[in-house]
C-alpha positions in Angstrom: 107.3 61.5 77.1 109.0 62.5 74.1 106.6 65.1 71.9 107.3 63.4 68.4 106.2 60.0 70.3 103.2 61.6 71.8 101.8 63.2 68.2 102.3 60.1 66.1 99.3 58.5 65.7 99.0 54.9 67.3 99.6 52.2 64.7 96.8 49.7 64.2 98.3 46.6 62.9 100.9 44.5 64.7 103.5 45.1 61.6 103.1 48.7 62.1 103.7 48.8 65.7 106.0 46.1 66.3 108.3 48.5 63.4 107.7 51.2 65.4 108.3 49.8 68.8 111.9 49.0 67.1 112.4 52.2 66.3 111.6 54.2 69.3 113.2 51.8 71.5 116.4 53.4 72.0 114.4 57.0 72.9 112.8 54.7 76.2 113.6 54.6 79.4 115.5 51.6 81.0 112.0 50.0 82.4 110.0 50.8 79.3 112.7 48.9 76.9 111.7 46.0 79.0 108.6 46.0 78.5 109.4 46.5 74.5 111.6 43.7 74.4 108.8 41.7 76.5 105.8 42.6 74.1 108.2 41.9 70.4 108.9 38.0 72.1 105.8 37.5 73.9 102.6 38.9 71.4 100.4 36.4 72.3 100.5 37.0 76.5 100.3 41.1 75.7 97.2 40.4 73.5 95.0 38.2 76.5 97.0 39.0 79.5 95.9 41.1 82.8 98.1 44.3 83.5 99.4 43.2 86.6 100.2 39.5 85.3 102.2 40.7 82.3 104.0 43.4 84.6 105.1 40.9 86.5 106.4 38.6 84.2 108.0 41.4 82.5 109.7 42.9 86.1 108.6 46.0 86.3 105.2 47.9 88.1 101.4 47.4 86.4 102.0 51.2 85.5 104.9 51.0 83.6 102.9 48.9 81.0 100.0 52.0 81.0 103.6 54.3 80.2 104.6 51.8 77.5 101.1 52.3 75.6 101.0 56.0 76.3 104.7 56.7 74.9 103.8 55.1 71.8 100.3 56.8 71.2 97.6 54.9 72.6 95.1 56.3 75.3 96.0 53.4 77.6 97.0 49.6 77.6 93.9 48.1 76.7 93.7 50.2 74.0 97.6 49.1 72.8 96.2 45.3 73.8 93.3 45.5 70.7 96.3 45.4 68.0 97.6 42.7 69.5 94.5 40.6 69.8 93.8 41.6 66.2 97.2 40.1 65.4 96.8 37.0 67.9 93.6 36.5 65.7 94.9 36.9 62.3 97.2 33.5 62.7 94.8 31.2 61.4 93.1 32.9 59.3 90.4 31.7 56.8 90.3 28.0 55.1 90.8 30.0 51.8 94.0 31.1 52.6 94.9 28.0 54.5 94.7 26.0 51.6 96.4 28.0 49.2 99.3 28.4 51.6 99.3 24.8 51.7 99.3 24.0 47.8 101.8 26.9 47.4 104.4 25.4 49.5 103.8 21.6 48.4 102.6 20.4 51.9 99.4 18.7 50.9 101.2 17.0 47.7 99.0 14.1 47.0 96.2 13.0 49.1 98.0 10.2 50.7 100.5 12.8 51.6 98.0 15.9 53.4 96.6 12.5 54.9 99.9 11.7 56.4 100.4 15.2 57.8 97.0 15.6 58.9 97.4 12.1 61.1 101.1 13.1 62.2 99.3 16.7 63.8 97.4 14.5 65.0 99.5 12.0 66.9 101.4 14.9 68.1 98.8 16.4 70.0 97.6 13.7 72.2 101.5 12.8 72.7 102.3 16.7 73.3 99.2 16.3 75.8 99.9 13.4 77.8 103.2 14.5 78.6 102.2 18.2 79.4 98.6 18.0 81.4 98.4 19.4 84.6 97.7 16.3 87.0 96.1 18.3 89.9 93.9 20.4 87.7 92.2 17.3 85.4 91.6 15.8 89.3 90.0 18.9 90.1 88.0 19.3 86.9 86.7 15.6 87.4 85.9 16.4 91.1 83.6 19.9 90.3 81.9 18.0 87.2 81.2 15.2 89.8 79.8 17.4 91.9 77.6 18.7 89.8 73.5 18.7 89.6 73.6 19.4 85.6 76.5 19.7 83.6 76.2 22.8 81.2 78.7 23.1 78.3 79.5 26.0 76.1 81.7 26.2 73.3 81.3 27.4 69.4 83.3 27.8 66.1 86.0 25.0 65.9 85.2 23.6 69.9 81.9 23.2 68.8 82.6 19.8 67.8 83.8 18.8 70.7 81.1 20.5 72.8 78.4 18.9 71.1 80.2 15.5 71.7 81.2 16.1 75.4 76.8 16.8 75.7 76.4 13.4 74.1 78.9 11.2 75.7 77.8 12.7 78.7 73.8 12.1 78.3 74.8 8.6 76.9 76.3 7.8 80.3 73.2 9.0 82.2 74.8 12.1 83.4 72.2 15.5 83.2 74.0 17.8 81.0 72.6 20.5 78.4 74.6 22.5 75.6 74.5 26.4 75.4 74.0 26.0 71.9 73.2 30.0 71.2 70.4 29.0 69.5 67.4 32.2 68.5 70.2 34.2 70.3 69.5 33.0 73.7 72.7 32.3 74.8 72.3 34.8 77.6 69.5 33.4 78.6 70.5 29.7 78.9 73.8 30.8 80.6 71.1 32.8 83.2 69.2 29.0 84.0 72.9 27.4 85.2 72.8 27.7 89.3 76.1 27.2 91.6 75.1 24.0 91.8 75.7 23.0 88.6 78.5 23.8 86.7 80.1 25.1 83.4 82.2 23.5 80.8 83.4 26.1 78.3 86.1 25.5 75.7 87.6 28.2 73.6 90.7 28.2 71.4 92.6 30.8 69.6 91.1 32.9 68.2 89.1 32.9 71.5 85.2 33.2 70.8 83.4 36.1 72.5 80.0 34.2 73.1 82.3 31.2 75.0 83.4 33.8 76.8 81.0 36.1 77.6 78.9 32.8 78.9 81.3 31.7 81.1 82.4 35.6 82.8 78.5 35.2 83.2 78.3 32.2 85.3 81.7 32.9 87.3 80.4 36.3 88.3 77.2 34.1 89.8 79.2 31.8 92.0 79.0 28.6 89.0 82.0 26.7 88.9 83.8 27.2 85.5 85.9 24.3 83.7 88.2 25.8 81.4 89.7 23.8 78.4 91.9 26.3 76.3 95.2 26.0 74.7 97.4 29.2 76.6 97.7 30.4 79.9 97.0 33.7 79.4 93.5 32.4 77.2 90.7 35.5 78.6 89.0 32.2 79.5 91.6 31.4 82.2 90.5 34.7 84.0 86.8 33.2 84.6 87.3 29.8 85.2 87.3 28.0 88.5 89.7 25.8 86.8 91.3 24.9 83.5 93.4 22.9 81.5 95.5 23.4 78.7 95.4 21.6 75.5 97.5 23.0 72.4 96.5 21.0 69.5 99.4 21.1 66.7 98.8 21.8 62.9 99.3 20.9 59.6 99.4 23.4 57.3 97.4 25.5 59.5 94.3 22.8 59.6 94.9 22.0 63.4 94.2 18.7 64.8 91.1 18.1 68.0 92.8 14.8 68.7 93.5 15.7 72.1 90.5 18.1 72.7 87.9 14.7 72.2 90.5 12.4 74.0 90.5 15.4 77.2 86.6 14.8 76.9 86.1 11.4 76.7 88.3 11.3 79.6 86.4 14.1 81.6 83.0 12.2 80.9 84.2 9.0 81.3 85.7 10.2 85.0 83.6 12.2 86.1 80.9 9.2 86.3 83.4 7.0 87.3 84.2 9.2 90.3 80.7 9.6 91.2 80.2 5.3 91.6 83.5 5.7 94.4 85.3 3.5 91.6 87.8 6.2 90.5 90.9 6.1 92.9 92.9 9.6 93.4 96.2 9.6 91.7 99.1 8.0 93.4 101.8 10.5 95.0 103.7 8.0 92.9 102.1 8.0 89.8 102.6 11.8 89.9 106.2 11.6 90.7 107.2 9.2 88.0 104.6 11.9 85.8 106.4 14.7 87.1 110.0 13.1 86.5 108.6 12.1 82.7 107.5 15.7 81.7 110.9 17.2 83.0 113.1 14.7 80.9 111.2 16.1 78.1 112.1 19.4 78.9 115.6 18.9 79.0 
């Protein structure tokens, strides 16, 4: 590599690097200008994504992206990956700033008018949902929870809420479920109890929450099967889950909406015991085709 690339220090902020990425890239080779051009568009995979994934979605080799991170200064990729999960993080940042950004650009206006927003992000995620959930994986998420001896579920900061609901519409519906609430620090220790035959229903949004995680890579690793709920594909929580679904809630000022988080768990708790009385039919090839059909007339 290039000796002026090789003594630079590594930038540690996304502005830094992303300027510097800009500048170097016409002193890169062909496949590492790829990768550039794939890491400026696509922060958000670089920051959670596995090597080999990203290298193939970027069309070159899993080693190109350890060259990549080398040229520009950093001992390897995971080390380039922490600015970008540092950046990935610092989109929603604190309610402080949230608000102010709000007043300053005359969003909220009066409070008829943030109410109006606020129920318009609202709306938009469940619609956005419906029209975007993976059929096969929500019949497969209903079929492990079925299956289930207990249902354990795990999930803290803002899919706490929803967590703590999920526990309680399922308990109200006579299903054995228990929440790895973290309390006296004992997370670990609750995650330890959950057996294969049980299962684990962890929900983590950006910015993703390291005890969600570490909870659910816990049970994985034992043979527990792992329901996902997180809003990106390349979420760390895909990686340890058994299977997941996607919900990306939309925003109003940066306050976003759980609209379609508590409708995804109603529906899950709701389901699930359905399916375990035989009164919860699969869906129809049909149903799924006319689905399908609907969800590519929107992307068009």
């Amino acid at each position: 590599m290039p000796a002026d690339l090789e003594a630079d220090a590594a930038p540690r902020d996304f502005r830094t690097l992303r300027a510097l990425i800009v500048e170097r890239r016409g002193q890169l080779p062909k496949r590492l200008v790829q990768v550039a051009d794939f890491a400026v568009q696509h922060p958000q995979e670089i920051a959670f994504g596995r090597v080999a994934e990203l290298a193939k979605r970027a069309n070159v080799q899993p080693s190109t992206m350890i060259r990549f991170a080398q040229a520009l200064g950093y001992s390897g990729f995971s080390d380039l990956q922490l600015v970008f999960q540092s950046h990935a993080r610092d989109r929603w940042p604190d309610y402080n700033v949230r608000l102010e950004a709000l007043h300053d650009g005359n969003q909220g206006g009066d409070v008829l008018s943030l109410l109006d927003g606020l129920v318009e992000a609202s709306c938009a995620s469940a619609r956005d949902f419906r029209q975007s959930i993976d059929v096969e994986a929500l019949e497969q998420a209903v079929e492990r929870l079925a299956a289930a001896r207990t249902i354990y579920v795990v999930g803290v900061r803002r899919a706490f809420p929803v967590a703590v609901y999920l526990v309680y519409a399922l308990q109200k519906l006579g299903v054995r479920s228990d929440l790895v609430d973290q309390l006296g620090g004992l997370g670990g220790r609750q995650t330890d109890l959950i057996t294969p035959e049980d299962a684990l229903l962890a929900l983590s949004f950006t910015p993703y929450a390291s005890e969600t995680l570490t909870s659910a890579r816990a049970a994985f690793q034992r043979g527990v099967p792992v329901i996902g709920i997180t809003d990106s594909p390349f979420s760390p929580l895909v990686q340890v889950s058994s299977t997941w679904l996607e919900v990306a809630e939309a925003d109003f000022g940066g306050f976003r909406s759980l609209s379609a988080s508590f409708a995804l768990a109603t529906t899950l708790s709701v389901a699930l015991v359905s399916k375990r009385a035989g009164a919860l039919p699969p869906v129809s090839a049909r149903h799924k085709k006319e689905y399908t059909n609907r969800i590519d007339e929107n992307l068009e």
